[in-house]
MMTF fields as JSON, N, C-alpha, C and O atoms, coordinates in Angstrom:
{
  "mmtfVersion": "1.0.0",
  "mmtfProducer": "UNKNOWN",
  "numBonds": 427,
  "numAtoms": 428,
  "numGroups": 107,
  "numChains": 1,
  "numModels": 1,
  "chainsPerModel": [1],
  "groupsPerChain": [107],
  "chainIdList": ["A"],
  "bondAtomList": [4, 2, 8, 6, 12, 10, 16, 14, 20, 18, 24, 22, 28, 26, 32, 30, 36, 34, 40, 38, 44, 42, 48, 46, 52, 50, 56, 54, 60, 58, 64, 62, 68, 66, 72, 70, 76, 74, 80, 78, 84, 82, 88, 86, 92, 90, 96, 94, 100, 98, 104, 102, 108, 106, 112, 110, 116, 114, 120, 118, 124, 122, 128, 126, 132, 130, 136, 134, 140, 138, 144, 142, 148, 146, 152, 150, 156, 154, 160, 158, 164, 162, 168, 166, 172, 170, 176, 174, 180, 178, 184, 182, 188, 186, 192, 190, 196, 194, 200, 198, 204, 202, 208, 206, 212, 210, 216, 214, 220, 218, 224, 222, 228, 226, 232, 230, 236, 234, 240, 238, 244, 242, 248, 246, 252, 250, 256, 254, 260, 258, 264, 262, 268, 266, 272, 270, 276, 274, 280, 278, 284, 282, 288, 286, 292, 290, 296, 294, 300, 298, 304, 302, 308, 306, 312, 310, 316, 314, 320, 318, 324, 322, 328, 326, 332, 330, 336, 334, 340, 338, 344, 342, 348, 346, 352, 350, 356, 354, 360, 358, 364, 362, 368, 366, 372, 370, 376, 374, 380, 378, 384, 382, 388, 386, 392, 390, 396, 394, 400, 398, 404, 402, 408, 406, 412, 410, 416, 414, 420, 418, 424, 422],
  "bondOrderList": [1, 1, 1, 1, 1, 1, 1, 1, 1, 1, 1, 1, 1, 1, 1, 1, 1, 1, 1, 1, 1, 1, 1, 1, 1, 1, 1, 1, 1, 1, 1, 1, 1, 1, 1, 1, 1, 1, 1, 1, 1, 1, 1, 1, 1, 1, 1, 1, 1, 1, 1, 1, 1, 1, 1, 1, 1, 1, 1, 1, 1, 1, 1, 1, 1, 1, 1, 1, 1, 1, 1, 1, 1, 1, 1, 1, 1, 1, 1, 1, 1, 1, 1, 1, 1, 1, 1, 1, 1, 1, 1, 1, 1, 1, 1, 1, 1, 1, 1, 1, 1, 1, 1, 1, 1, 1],
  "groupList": [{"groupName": "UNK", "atomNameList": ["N", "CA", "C", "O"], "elementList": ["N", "C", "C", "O"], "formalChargeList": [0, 0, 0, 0], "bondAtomList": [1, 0, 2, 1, 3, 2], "bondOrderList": [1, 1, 2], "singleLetterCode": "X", "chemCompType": "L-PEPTIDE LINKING"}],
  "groupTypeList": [0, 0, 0, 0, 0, 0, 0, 0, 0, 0, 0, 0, 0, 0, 0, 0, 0, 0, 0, 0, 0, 0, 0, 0, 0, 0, 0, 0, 0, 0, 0, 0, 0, 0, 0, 0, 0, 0, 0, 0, 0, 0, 0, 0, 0, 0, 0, 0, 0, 0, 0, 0, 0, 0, 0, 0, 0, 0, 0, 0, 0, 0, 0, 0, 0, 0, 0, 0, 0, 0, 0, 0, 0, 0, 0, 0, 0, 0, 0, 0, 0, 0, 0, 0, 0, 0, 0, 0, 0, 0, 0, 0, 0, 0, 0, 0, 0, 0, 0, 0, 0, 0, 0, 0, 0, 0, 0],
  "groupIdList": [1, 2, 3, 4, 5, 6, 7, 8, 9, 10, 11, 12, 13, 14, 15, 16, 17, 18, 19, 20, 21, 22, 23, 24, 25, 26, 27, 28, 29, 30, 31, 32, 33, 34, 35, 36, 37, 38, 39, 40, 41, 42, 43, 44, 45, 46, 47, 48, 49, 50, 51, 52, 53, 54, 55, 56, 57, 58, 59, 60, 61, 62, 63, 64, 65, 66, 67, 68, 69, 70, 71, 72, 73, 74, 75, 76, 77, 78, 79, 80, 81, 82, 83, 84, 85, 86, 87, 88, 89, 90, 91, 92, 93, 94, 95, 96, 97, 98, 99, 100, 101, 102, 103, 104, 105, 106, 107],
  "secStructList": [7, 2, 2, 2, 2, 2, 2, 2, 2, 2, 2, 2, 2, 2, 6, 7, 1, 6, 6, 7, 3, 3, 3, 3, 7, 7, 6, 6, 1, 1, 1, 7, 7, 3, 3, 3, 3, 1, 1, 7, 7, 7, 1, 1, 1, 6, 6, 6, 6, 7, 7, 7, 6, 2, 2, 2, 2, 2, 2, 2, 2, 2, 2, 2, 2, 6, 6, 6, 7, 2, 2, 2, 2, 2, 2, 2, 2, 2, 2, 2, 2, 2, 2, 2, 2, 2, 6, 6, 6, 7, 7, 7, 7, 2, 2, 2, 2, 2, 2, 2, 2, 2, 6, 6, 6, 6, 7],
  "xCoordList": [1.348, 0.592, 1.502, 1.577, 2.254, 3.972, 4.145, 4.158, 4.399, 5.553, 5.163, 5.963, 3.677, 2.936, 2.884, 3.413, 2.449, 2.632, 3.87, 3.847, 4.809, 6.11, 6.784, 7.678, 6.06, 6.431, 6.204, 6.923, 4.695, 3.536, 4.24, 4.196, 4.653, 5.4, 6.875, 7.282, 7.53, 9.0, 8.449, 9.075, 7.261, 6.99, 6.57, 6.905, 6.004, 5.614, 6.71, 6.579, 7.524, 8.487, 9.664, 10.643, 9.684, 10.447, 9.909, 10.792, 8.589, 7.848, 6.479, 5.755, 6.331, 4.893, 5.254, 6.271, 4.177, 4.185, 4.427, 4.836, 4.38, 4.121, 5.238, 4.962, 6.299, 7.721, 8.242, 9.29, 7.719, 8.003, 7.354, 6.195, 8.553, 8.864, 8.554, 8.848, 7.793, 8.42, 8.234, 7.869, 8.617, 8.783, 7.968, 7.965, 7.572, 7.049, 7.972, 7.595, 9.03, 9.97, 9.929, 9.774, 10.125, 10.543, 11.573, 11.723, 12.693, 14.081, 14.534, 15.242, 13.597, 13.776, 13.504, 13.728, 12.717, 12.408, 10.87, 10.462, 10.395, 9.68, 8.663, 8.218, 8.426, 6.507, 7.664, 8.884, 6.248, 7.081, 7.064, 5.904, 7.55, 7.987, 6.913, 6.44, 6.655, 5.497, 6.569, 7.498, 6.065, 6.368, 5.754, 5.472, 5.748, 4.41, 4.802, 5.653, 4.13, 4.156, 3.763, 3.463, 3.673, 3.551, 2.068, 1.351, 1.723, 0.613, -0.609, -1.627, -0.503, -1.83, -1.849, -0.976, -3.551, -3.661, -4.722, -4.835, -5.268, -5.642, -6.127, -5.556, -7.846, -8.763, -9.853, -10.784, -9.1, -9.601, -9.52, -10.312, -8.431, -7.615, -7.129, -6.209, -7.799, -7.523, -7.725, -8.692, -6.954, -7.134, -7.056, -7.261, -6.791, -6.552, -4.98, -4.622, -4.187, -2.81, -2.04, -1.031, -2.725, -2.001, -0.915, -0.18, -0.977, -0.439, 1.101, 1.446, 1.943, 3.615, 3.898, 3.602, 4.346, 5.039, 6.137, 6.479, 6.763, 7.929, 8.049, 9.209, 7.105, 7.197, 7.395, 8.331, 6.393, 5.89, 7.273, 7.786, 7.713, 9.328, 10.375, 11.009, 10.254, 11.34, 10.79, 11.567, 9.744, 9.703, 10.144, 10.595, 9.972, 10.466, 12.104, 12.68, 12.662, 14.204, 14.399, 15.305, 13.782, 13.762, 13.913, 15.073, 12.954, 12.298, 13.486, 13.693, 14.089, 15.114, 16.327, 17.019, 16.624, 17.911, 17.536, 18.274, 16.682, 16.06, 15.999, 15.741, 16.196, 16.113, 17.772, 17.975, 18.664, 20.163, 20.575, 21.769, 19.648, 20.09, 20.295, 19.631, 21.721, 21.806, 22.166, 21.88, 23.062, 23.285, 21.89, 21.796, 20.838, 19.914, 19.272, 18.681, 19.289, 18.24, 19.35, 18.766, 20.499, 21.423, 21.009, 21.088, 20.547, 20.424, 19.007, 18.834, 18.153, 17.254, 16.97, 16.563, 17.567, 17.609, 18.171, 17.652, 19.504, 20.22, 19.226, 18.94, 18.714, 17.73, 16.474, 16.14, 15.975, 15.012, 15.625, 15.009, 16.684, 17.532, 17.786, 17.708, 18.187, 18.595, 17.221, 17.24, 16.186, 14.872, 14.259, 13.726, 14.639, 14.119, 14.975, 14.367, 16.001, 16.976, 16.452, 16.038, 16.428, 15.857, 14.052, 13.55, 13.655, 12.065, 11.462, 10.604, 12.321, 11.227, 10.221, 10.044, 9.155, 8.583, 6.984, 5.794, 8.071, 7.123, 5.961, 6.126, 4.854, 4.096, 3.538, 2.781, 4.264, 4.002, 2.888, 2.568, 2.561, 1.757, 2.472, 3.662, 1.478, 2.096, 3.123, 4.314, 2.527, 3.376, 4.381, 4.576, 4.832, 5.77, 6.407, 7.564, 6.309, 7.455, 7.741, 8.926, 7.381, 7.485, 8.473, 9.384, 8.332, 8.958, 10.412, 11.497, 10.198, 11.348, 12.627, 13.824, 11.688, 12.603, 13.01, 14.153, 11.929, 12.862, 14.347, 15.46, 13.706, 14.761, 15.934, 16.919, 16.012, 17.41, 17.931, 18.751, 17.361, 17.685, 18.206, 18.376, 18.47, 18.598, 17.844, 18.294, 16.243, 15.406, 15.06, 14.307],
  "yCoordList": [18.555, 17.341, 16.228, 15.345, 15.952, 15.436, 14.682, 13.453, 15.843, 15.335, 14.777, 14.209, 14.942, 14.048, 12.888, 12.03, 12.306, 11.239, 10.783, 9.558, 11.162, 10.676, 10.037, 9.191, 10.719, 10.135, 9.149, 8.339, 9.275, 7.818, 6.334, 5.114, 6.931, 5.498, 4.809, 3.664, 6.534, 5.728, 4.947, 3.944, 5.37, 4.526, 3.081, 2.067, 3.07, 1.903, 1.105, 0.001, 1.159, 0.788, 0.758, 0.066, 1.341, 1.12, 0.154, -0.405, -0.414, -1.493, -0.911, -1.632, 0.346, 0.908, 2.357, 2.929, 2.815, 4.624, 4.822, 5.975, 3.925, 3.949, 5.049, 6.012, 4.882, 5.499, 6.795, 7.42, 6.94, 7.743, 9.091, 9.268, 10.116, 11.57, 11.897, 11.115, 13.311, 13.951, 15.543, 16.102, 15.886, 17.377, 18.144, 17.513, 19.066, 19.358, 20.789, 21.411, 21.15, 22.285, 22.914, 22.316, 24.774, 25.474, 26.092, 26.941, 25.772, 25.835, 27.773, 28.463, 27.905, 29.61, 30.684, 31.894, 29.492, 30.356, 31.749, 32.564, 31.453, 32.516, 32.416, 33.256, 30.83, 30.273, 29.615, 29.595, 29.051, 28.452, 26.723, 26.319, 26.188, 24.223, 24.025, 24.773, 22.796, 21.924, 20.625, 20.16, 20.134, 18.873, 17.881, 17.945, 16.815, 16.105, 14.498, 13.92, 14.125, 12.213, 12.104, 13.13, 10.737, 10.46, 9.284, 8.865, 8.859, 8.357, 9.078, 8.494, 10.484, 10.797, 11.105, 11.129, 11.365, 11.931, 10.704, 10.873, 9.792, 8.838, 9.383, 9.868, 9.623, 9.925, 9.298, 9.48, 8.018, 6.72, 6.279, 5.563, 6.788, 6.086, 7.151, 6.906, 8.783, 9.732, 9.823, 9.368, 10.302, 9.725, 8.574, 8.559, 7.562, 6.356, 6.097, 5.128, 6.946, 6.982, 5.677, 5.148, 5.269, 4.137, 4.664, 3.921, 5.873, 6.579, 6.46, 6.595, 6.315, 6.088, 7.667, 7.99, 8.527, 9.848, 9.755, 10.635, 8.591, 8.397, 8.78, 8.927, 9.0, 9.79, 10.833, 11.332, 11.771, 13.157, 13.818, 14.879, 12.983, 13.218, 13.531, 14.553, 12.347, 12.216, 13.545, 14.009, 13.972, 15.197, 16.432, 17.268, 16.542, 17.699, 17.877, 18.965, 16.719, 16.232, 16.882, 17.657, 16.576, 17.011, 18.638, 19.048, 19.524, 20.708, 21.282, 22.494, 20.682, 21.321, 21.459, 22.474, 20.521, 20.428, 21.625, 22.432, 21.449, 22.805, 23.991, 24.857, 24.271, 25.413, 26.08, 27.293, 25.262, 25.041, 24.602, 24.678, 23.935, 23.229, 22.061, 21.146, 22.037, 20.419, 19.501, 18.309, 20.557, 19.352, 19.076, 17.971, 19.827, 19.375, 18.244, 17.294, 18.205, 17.528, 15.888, 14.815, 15.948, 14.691, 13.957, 12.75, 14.991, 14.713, 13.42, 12.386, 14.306, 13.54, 12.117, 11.009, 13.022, 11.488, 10.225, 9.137, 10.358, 9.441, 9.19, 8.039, 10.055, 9.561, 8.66, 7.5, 9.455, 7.765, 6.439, 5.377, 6.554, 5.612, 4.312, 3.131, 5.028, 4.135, 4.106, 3.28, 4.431, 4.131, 2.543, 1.533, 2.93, 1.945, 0.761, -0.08, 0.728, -0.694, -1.28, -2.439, -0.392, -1.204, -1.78, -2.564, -1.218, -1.299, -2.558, -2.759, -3.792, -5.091, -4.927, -3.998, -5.504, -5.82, -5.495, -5.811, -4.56, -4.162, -3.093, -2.549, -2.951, -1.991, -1.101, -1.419, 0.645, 1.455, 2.511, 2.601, 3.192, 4.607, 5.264, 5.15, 6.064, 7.617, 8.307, 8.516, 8.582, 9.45, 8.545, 8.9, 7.694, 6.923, 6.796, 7.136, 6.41, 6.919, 8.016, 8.0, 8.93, 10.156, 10.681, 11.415, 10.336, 10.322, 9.702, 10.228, 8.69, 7.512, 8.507, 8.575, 9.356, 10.025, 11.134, 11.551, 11.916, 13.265, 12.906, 13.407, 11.525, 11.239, 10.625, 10.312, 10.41, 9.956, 11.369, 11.405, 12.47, 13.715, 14.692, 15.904, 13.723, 14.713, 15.181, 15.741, 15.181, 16.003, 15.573, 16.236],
  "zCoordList": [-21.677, -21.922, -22.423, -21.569, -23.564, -24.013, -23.324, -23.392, -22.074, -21.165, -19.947, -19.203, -19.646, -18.661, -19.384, -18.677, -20.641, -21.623, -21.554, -21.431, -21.574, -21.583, -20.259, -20.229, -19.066, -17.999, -17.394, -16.809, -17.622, -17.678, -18.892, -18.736, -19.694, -20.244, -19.563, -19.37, -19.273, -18.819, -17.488, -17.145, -16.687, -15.265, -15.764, -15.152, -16.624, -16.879, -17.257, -16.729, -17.798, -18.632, -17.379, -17.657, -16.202, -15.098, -14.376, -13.727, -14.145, -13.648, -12.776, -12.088, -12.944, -12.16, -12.098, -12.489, -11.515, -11.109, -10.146, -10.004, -8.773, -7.477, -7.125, -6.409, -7.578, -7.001, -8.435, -8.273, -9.222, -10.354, -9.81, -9.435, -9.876, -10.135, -11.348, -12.251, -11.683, -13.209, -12.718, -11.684, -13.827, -13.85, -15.514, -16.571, -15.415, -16.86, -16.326, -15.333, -17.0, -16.936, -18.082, -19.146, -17.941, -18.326, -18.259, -17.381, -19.324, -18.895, -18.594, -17.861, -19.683, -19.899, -19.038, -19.009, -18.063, -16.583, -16.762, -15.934, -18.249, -18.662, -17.478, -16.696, -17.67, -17.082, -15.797, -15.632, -14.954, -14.026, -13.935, -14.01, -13.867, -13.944, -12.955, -12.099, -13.311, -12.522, -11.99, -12.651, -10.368, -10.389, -9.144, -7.947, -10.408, -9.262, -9.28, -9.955, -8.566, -8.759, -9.988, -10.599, -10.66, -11.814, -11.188, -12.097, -9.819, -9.973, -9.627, -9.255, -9.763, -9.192, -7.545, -6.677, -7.568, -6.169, -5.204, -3.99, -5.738, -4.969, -4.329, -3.353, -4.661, -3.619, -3.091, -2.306, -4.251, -3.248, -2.002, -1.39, -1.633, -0.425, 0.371, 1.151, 0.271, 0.979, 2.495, 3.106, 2.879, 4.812, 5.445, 6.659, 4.849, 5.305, 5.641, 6.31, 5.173, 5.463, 4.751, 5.217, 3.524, 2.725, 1.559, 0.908, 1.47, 0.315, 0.283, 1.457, -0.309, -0.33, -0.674, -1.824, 0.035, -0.399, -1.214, -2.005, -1.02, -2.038, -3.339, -3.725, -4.189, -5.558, -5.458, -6.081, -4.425, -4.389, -3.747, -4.104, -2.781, -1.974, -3.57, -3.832, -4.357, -5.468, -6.455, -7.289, -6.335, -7.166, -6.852, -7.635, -5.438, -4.395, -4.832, -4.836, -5.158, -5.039, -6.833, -7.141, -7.415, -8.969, -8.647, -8.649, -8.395, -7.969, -7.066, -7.131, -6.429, -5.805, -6.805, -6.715, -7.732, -8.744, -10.048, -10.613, -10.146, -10.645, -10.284, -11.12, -9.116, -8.677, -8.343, -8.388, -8.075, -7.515, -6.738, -6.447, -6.077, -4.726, -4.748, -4.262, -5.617, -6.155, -4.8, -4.689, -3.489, -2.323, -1.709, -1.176, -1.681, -0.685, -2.004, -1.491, -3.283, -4.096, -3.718, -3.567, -3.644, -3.494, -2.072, -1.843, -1.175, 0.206, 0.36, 1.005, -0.735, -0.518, -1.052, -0.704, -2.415, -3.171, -2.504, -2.753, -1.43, -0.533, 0.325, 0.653, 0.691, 2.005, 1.118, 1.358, 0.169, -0.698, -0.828, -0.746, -1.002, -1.81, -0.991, -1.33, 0.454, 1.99, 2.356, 3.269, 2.247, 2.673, 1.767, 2.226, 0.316, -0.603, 0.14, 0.802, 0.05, 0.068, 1.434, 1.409, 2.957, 3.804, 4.029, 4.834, 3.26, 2.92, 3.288, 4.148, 2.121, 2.287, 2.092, 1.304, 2.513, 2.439, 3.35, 3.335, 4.163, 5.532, 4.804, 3.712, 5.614, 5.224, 6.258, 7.175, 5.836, 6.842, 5.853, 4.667, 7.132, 6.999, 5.993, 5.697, 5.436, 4.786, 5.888, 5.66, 6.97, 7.742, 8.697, 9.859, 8.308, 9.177, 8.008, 8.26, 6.496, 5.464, 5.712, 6.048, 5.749, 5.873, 6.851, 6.468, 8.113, 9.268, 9.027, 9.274, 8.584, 8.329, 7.508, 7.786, 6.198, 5.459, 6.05, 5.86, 7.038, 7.625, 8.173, 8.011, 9.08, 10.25, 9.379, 10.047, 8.122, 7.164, 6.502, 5.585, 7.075, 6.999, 7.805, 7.668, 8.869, 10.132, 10.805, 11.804, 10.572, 11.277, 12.373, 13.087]
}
């Protein structure tokens, strides 16, 4: 609970949630780590394909550095990173971000 609180402030304090990752981790490996967007699941706007995966992507990227797969968590993070900078202003689908990020992956 903390640390869902804690994440929700640093987003704010970064300028929104839209793009904020967190993680609620167990370092000790006892229980198992959670990781999710920091805005929620918007079921306002479910099926309409307005949703930005870009958080839920940046948590996957957390979740992988956690686990040991620090080259694939770098991979992605580069592939968000070159996605953000050419972005602008344009406005795509969920699944055409989506697409956009496999294909800065090689896929």
């Amino acid at each position: 609970l903390f640390g869902d609180i804690l994440t929700d402030i640093g987003a704010a304090i970064a300028g929104g949630i839209g793009l904020s990752a967190s993680g609620n981790l167990d370092v000790t490996a006892v229980n198992p780590s959670m990781f999710e967007p920091v805005h929620g699941s918007a079921p306002d706007i479910a099926g309409q394909g307005k949703a930005d995966p870009t958080a839920t992507v940046l948590s996957v990227a957390m979740m992988l550095d956690h686990l040991g797969e620090q080259e694939a968590a770098m991979a992605v993070e580069k592939a968000v990173t070159e996605d953000l900078a050419t972005r602008g202003d344009a406005v795509r689908s969920t699944s055409a971000i989506g697409d956009d990020l496999v294909g800065r992956l090689g896929g």
